[in-house]
N, C-alpha and C positions, 0 to 999 in steps of 0.2 A: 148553520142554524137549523135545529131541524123542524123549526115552524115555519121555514121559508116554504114560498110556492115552489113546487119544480118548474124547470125549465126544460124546454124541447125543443133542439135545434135542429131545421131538417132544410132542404135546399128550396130555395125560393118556389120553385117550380109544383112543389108539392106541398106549397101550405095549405090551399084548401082542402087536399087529402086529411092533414092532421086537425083542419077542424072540425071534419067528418067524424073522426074517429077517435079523436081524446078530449078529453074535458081539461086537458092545462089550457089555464088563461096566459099563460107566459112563452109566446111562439118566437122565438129569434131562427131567421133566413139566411141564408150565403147566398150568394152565385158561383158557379159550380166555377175552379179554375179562376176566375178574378176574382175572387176572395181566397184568402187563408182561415181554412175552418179549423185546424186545431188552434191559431191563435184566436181564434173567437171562444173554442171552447175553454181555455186559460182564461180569458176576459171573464166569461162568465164565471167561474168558477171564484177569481176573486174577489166579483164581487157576491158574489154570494159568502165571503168570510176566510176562503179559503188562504190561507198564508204559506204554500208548499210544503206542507206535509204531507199525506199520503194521499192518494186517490183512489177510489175504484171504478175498473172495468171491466168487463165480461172480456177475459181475452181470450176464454172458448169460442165468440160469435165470429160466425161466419165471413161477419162484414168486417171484421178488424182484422185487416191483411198486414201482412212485416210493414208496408210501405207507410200505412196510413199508420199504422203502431209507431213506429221510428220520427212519424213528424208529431203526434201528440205528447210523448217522450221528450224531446226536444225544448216543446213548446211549455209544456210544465216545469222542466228542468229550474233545480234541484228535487223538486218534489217526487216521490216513490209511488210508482202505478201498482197498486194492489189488484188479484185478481178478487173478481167478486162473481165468478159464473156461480156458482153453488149460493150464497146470499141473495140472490136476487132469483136464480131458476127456483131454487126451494121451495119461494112462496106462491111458487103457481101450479106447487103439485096437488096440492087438495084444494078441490073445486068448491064452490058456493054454490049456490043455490040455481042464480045467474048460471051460470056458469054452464052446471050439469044441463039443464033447457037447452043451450047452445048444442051440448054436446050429443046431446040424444036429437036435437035436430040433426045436426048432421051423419048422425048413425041412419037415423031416417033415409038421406040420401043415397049414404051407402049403402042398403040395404036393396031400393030403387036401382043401382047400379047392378048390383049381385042379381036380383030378378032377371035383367035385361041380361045379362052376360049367359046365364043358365038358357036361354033362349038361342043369344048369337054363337052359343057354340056346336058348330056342327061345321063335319068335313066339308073340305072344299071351300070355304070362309077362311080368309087371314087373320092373323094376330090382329093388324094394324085395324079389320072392320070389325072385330070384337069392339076393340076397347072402342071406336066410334060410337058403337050402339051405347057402350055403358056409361058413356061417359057425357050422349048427348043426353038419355036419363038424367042422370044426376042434375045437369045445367036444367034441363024442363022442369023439374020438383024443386029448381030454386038452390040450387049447391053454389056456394062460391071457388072461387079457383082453389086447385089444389098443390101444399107446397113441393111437392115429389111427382113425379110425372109418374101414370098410370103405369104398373110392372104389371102385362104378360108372359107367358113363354109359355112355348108348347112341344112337345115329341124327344127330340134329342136336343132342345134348347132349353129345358127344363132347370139341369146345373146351375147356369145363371140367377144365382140367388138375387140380385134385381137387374134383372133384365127387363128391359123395356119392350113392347110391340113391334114386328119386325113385319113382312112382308109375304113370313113367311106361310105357307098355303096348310091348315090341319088337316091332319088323317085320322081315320079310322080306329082307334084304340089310342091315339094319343092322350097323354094325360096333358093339362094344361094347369098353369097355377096364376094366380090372380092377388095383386096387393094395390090397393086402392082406397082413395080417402072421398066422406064426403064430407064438406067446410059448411060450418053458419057462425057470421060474424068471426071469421079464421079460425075457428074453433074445430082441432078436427075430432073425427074416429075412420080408424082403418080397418076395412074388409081383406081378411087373408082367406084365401080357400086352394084347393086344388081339388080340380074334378076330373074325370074322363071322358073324351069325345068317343061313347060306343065303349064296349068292351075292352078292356085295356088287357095287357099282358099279365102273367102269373104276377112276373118279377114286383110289378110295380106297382101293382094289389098288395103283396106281401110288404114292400117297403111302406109302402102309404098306411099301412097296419101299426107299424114300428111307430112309424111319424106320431099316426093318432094316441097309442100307448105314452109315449113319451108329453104330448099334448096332455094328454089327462093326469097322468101323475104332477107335472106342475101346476096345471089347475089344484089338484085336489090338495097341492103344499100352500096356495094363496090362502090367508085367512088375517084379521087384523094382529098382528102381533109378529107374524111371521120375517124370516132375515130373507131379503130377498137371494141372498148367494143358497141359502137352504133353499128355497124354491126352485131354482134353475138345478141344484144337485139334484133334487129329488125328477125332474123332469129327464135328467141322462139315464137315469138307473133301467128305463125298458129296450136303450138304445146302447148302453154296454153289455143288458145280456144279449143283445142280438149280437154284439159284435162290432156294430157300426159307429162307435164313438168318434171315430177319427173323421168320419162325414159330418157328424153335426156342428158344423163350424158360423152356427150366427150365436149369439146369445139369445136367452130361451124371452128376456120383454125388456118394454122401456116404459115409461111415462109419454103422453100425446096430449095436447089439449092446443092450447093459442099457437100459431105456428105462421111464417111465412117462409118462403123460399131460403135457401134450397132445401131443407130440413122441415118434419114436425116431430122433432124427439124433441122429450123433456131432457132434464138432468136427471132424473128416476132414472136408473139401469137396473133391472131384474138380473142378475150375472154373479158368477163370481167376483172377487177382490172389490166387492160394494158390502156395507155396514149395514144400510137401511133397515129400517123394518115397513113393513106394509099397515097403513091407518087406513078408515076410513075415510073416506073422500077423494080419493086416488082413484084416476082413471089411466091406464095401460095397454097396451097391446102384448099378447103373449104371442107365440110360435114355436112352434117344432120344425126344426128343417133338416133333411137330409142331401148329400150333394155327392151321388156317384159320377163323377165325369166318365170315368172308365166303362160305364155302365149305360151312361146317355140316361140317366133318369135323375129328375130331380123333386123332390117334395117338400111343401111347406103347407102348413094348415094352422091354420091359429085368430084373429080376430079381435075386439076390444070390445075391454070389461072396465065395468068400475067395482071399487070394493066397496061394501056398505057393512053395517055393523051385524047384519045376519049371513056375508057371506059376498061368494062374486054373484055380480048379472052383467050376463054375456050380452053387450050391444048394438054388436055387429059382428059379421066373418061366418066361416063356416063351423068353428067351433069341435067339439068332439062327434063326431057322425062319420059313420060307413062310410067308404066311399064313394062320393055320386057320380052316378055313369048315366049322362046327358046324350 
């Protein structure tokens, strides 16, 4: 019936999380292990009309493992689980109004974090008490937790396209790179940069050159209309004439917005073998990344935007800029 109320089953332990935080009037509970939650979820399902025909479920998410898939299956049987990630993620690629507020708060945050980070970096400081400083920023200016755990790396740890903060002690010309979210109301926007502790080496000046070229060319392909797999082509073209295509192995953006653990990607992919085009209302994260292992240098630069009907605004990251040597 599709004027039924929805329904939201979550384990007893966490109803008053969900009446914190959603407006359905219709809460049904388990206990975790003495109950059987996929036969509640069939209960409910029939009686809301359902007569086993098809269902839909996001079998992209994270939280629907083989094990728990195999007893919902089961539990429906004969009825056929459709997948519904693209239906359901789609409608949360363009933002409202609502929505955008959230997000640009938490750009805010991010923002707070990036200040602080440009400060905590200097020789002699670890990975692990960078991201302290930036991350205890973020939580003072009011950040909620974030779905992705903060990615430093610095010097010949760089490659590590997300790497996490390590122990390990910065030098002197090290370059460092930075991917970090700040949350309102789990709303995020992620700060990408890489900077330099002091003077960095020729090599890595010239590659973080590349990075940036590449960064701007995709930028300058985002526009309302645009196919997003043309966007991410046009972001390779200053990174095949250098030569280095075979290093840039992330995809050049994604969609960001509501998000909780382990993940803040939309269903939006800026990539090849994706159809899309870019509207209005869409907020993203773009990047450039390069990843010489052989070489100990790693770069990524890039940050989140939203698209509006006059173009992008950049709302966090470090964006298209020189390289800064901190």
């Amino acid at each position: 019936d599709g004027d039924d109320e929805p329904t939201l089953i979550v384990r007893n332990v966490d109803t008053r999380l969900a009446t914190e935080t959603s407006w359905v009037s219709d809460l049904r509970s388990y206990q975790l292990f003495a109950d059987d939650f996929a036969s509640l979820v069939a209960a409910v399902a029939r009686e809301k009309g359902w007569t086993g025909g098809r269902i839909a479920m996001e079998l992209s998410s994270y939280t629907l493992n083989a094990a728990l898939y195999a007893e919902l299956s089961a539990a429906l049987a004969p009825g056929e689980i459709a997948d519904a990630t693209r239906v359901l993620g789609d409608l949360r690629i363009i933002k409202s109004e609502t929505e955008m507020a959230y997000v640009r708060e938490a750009a805010g945050y991010a923002n707070q974090g990036l200040a602080v980070a440009r400060d905590a970096l200097r020789a002699g400081t670890t990975e692990i008490e960078v991201a302290a400083a930036l991350e205890d920023a973020m939580r003072r200016s009011g950040s909620d937790y974030w779905a992705i755990p903060t990615e430093i790396s610095s010097g010949p740890r760089t490659p590590g396209g997300h790497a996490t903060p390590r122990a390990r002690v910065i030098e002197t010309g090290d370059l460092a790179h930075f991917e970090f979210a700040g949350v309102s109301h789990r709303y995020h926007a992620t700060a990408v940069h890489t900077m330099a502790c002091g003077t960095p080496g020729a090599r890595a000046a010239e590659l973080y050159e590349v990075a940036r070229a590449s960064l701007a060319a995709g930028i300058g392909a985002c526009r309302p209309g645009a196919r997003v797999a043309d966007v991410e082509v046009a972001s390779l073209v200053p990174v095949r004439a250098a030569g280095l295509e075979a290093y840039a192995n992330m995809r050049f953006g994604y969609g960001i917005g509501l998000a909780y653990p382990p993940v803040w990607l939309e269903t939006l992919q800026i990539s090849r073998g994706f159809d899309e085009t870019l509207v209005p209302g869409m907020v993203f994260v773009l990047h450039a990344y390069l990843q010489l292992d052989h070489e100990d240098i790693g770069i990524i630069q890039g940050g989140t935007w939203t698209l509006t009907g006059e173009g992008l605004e950049q709302l966090v990251g470090g964006g298209d800029v020189p390289l800064e040597v901190v």
